[in-house]
C-alpha positions as CSV (number, residue, x, y, z in Angstrom):
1,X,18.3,104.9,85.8
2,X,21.0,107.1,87.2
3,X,24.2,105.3,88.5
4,X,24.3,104.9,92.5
5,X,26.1,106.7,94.7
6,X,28.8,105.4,97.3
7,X,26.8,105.7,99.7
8,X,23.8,104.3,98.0
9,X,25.7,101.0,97.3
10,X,27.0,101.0,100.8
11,X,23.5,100.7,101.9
12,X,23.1,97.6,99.7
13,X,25.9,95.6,101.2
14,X,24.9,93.1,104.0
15,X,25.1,94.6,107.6
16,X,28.3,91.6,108.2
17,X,30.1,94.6,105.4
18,X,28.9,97.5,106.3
19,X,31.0,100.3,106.3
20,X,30.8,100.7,110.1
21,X,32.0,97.8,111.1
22,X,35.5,97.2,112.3
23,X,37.8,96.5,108.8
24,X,38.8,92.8,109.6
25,X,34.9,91.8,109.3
26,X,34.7,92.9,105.8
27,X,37.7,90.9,104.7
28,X,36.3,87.9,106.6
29,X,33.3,87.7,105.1
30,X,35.2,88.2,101.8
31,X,37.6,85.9,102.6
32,X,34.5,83.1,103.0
33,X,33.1,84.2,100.3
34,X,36.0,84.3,97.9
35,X,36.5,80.6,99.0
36,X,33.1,79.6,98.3
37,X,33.6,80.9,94.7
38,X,37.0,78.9,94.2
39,X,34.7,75.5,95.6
40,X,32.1,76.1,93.2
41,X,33.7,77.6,90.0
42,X,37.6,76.6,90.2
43,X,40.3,78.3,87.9
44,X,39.5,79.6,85.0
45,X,39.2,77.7,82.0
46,X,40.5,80.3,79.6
47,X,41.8,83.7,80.4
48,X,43.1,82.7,83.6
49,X,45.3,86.2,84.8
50,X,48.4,84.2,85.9
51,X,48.5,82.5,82.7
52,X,49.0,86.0,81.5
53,X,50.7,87.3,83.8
54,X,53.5,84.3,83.4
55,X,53.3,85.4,79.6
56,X,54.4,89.1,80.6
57,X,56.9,88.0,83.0
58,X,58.7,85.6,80.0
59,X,58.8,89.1,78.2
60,X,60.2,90.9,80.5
61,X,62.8,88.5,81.2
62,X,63.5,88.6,77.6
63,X,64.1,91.8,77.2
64,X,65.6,92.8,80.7
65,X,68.4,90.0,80.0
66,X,69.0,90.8,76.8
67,X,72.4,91.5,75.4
68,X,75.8,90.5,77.2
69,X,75.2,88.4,80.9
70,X,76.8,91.5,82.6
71,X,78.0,91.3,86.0
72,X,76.1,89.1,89.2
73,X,74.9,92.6,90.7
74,X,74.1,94.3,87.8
75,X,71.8,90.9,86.7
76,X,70.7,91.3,90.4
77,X,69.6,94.4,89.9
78,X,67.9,93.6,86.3
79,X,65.8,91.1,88.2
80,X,65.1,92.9,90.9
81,X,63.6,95.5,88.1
82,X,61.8,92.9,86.4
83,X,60.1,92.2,89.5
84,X,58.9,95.7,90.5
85,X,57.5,96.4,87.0
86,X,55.3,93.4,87.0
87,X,54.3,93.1,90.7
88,X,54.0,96.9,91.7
89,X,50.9,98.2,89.1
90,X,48.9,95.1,89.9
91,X,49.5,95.4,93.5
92,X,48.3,99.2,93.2
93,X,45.6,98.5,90.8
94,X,44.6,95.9,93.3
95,X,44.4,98.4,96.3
96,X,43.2,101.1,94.2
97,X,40.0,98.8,93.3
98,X,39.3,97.7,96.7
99,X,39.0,101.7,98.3
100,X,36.3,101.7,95.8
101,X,32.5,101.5,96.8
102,X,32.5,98.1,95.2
103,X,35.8,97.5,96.7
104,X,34.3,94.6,98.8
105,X,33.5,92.3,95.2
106,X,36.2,93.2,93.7
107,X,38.5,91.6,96.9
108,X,36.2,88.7,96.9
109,X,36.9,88.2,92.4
110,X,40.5,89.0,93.7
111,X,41.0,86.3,96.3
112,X,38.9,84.0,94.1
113,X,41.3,84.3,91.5
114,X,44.2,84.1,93.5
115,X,43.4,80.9,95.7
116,X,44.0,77.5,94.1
117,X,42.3,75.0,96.7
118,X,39.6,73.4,94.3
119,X,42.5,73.2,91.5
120,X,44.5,71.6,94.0
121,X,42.3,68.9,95.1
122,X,41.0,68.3,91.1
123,X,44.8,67.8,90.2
124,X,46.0,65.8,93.1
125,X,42.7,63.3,93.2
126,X,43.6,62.8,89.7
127,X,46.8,61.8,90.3
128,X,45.6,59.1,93.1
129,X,42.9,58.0,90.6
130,X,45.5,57.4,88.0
131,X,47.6,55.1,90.0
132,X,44.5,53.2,91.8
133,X,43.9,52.3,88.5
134,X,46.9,50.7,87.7
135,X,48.0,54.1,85.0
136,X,51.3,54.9,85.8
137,X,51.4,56.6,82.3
138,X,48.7,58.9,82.8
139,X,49.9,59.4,86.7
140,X,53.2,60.6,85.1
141,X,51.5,62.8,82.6
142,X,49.3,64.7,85.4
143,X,51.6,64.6,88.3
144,X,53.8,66.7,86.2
145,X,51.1,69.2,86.0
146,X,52.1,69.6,90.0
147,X,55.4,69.5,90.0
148,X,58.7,71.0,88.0
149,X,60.6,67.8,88.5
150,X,60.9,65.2,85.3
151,X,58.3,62.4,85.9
152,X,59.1,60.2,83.1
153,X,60.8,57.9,84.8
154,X,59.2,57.6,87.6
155,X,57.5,54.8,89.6
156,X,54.1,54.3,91.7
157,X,56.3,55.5,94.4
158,X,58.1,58.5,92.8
159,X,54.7,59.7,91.6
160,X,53.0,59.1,94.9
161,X,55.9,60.8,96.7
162,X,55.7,64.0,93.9
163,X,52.7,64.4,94.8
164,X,52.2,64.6,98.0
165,X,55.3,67.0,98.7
166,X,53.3,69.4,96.7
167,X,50.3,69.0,97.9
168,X,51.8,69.9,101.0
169,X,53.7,73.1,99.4
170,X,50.8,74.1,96.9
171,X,48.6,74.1,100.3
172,X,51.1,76.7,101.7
173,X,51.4,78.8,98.7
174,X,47.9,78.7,96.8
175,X,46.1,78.6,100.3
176,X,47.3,79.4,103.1
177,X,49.9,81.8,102.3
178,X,47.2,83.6,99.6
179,X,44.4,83.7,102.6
180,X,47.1,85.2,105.4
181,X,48.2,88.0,102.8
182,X,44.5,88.0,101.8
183,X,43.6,89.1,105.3
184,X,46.2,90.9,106.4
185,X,46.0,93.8,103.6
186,X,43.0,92.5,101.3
187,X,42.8,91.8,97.8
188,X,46.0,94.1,97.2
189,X,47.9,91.2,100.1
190,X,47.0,88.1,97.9
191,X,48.0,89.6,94.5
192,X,50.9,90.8,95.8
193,X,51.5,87.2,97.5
194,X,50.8,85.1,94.4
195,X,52.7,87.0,91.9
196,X,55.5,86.9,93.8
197,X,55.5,83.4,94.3
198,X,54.7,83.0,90.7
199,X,57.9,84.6,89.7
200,X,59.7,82.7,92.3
201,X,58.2,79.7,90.7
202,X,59.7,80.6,87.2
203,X,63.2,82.7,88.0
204,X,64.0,81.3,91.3
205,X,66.0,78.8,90.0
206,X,69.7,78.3,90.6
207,X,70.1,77.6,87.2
208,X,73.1,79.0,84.8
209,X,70.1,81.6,83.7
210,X,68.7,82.7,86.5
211,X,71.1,82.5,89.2
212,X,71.5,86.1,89.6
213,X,68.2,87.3,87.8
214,X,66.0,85.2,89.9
215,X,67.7,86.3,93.1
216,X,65.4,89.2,94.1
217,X,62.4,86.8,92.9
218,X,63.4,84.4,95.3
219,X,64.4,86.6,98.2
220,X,61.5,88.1,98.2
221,X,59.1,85.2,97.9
222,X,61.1,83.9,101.3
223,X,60.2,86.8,103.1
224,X,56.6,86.6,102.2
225,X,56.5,83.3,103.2
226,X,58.0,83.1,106.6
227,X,55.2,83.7,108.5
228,X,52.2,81.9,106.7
229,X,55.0,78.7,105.9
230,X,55.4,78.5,109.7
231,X,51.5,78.9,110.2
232,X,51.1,76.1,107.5
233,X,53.2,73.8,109.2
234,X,51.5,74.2,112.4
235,X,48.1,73.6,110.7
236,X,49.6,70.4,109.7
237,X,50.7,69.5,113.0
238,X,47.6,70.5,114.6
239,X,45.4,68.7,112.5
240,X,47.3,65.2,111.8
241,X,50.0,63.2,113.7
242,X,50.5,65.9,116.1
243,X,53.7,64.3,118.0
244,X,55.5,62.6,114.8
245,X,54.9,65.6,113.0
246,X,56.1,68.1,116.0
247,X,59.6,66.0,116.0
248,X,59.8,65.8,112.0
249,X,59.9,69.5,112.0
250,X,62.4,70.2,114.8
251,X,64.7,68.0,113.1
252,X,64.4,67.9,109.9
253,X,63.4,71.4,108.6
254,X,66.5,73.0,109.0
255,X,68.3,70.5,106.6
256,X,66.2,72.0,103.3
257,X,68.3,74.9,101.8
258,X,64.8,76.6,101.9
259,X,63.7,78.5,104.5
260,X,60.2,78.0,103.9
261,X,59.8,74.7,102.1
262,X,61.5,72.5,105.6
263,X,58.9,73.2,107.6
264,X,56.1,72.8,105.7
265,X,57.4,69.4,104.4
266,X,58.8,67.7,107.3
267,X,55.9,69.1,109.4
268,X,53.8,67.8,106.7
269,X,55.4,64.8,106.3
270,X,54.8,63.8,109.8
271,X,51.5,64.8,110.0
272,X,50.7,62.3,107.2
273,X,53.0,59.4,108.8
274,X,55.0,59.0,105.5
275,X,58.6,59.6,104.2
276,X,59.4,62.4,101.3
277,X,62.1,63.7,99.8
278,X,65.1,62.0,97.9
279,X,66.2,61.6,94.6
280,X,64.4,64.0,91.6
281,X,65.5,65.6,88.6
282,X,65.1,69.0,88.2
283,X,66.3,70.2,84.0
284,X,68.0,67.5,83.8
285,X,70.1,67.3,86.4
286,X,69.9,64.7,89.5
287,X,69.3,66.6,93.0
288,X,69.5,64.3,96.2
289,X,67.0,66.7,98.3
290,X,67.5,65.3,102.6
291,X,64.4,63.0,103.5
292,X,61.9,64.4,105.5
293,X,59.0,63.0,107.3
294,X,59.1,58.9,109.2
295,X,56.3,55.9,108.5
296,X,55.6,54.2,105.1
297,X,56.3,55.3,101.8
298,X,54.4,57.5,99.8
299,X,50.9,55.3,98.1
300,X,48.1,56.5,96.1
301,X,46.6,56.7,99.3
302,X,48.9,59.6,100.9
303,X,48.3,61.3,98.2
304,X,44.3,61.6,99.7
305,X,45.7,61.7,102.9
306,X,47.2,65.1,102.0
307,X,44.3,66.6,100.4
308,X,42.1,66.3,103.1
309,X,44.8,67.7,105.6
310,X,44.7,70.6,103.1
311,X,40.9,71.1,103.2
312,X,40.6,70.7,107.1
313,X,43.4,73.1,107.5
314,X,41.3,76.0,105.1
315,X,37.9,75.2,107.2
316,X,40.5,75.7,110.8
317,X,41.6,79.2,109.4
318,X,38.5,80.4,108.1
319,X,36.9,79.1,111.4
320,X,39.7,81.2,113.6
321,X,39.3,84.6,111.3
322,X,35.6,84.2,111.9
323,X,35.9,84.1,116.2
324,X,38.8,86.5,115.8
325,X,36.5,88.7,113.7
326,X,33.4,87.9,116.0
327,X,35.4,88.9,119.1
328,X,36.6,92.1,117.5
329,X,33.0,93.2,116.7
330,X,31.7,91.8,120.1
């Protein structure tokens, strides 16, 4: 049998993705059906592309900072390299592979892969089932799956608090930010999106090593994030304790060296009725982080509490693309 043609295998595409239809339609229905696959399948088990991708970006590193420490621009500039020869070909590959006739699956595999709400909710109810049991050993052990901080030595409290704050990030960065990128420029948008914040996530530390490498990383990865963090953060406050969580943020945000990060906690925080931030350990060193949030301290129960704010929060966007999409095509 001879392979289609474009136009053949446009004709096979539901009428919702048809090629005549206004663009934002298309990415709608991919965006809902990119999230069903995440629900039904989760992460990959094996093979999973930003395990490999972190793999390539420890290489790079490697070899871009190889030699003498140089001076703060030029190491600047190294990262700032680093970045643009990992993120750049994906992101092109990505757009190149969704202005194909198939283009429409391969942004739905693309979001799927890029989107971490199931993997989210697995990890964090794990967490709450640990310590509803009684294991603070085994709450440690996972809760450090979430987080970067050392969780050793923590209590029911520390773990509880760990994980909700980021439940409440992860929620911006794996959802929220992926499905705003996702359907403002399409599968290209949420690979771009996640492997920046992936290699903010591994060189955006103010560390000895990365101080100056991971500057672009993390520059970058703020920029990105200033719209969807503020859209998270207003999720939150929509959909929980609308007044504590309004008040949280106008006060509290700004005290987080992160531009991103203080909203979405201390609206968070709010929104959940519970108090966050404090004391952690990040490599071995003790960082006193301002509190966020007002209510109780953080339980097992919080830690549910956040996850379902999550969840409701990915049903109200996907809910508002759809009438913003139905409106558009009306």
């Amino acid at each position: 049998m001879p392979p289609l043609s474009a136009p053949q295998l446009s004709s096979l595409l539901p009428p919702l993705i048809s090629p005549s239809m206004p663009p934002f339609l298309p990415l709608v229905a991919a965006a809902l059906a990119g999230t069903f696959l995440d629900r039904l399948l989760g992460e990959p088990r094996r093979w999973h592309p930003l395990v490999g991708f972190g793999r390539c970006a420890d290489g790079i590193e490697q070899a871009l900072r190889r030699g003498a420490p140089g001076h703060a621009l030029f190491n600047r500039l190294r990262g700032l390299l680093g970045w643009l020869l990992l993120v750049i070909p994906a992101v092109l590959a990505a757009a190149w592979l969704g202005r194909q006739a198939w283009g429409w699956l391969a942004d739905v595999a693309l979001l799927y892969l890029a989107l971490g709400a199931r993997s989210l909710q697995q990890h964090g109810a794990q967490v709450a089932s640990d310590l509803a049991v009684g294991d603070l050993a085994a709450a440690r052990t996972h809760v450090g799956w979430l987080v970067s901080r050392d969780t050793s030595a923590l209590d029911e409290e520390g773990v509880a608090r760990a994980a909700v704050e980021s439940i409440l990030e992860n929620g911006n960065d794996a959802v929220f930010g992926t499905l705003f990128w996702f359907l403002l420029a399409g599968g290209a948008g949420a690979v771009l999106y996640r492997l920046a914040n992936t290699l903010d996530a591994m060189w955006g530390y103010r560390d000895q090593r990365r101080l100056y490498f991971g500057w672009a990383a993390a520059r970058i990865d703020d920029l990105l994030n200033l719209v969807p963090a503020r859209l998270t953060a207003l999720t939150y406050a929509l959909l929980g304790d609308t007044r504590n969580a309004w008040s949280c943020w106008r006060r509290q945000a700004a005290s987080w060296s992160s531009p991103n990060a203080g909203p979405v906690l201390a609206a968070g925080a709010g929104a959940l009725a519970v108090r966050l931030g404090g004391a952690a350990i990040y490599h071995g060193k003790l960082e006193q982080r301002p509190g966020v949030g007002a209510g109780d301290t953080a339980q097992g129960g919080h830690i549910h509490a956040a996850l379902a704010l999550v969840q409701r929060g990915l049903w109200l966007w996907l809910a508002c693309a759809g009438l913003l999409a139905a409106l558009g095509h009306a």
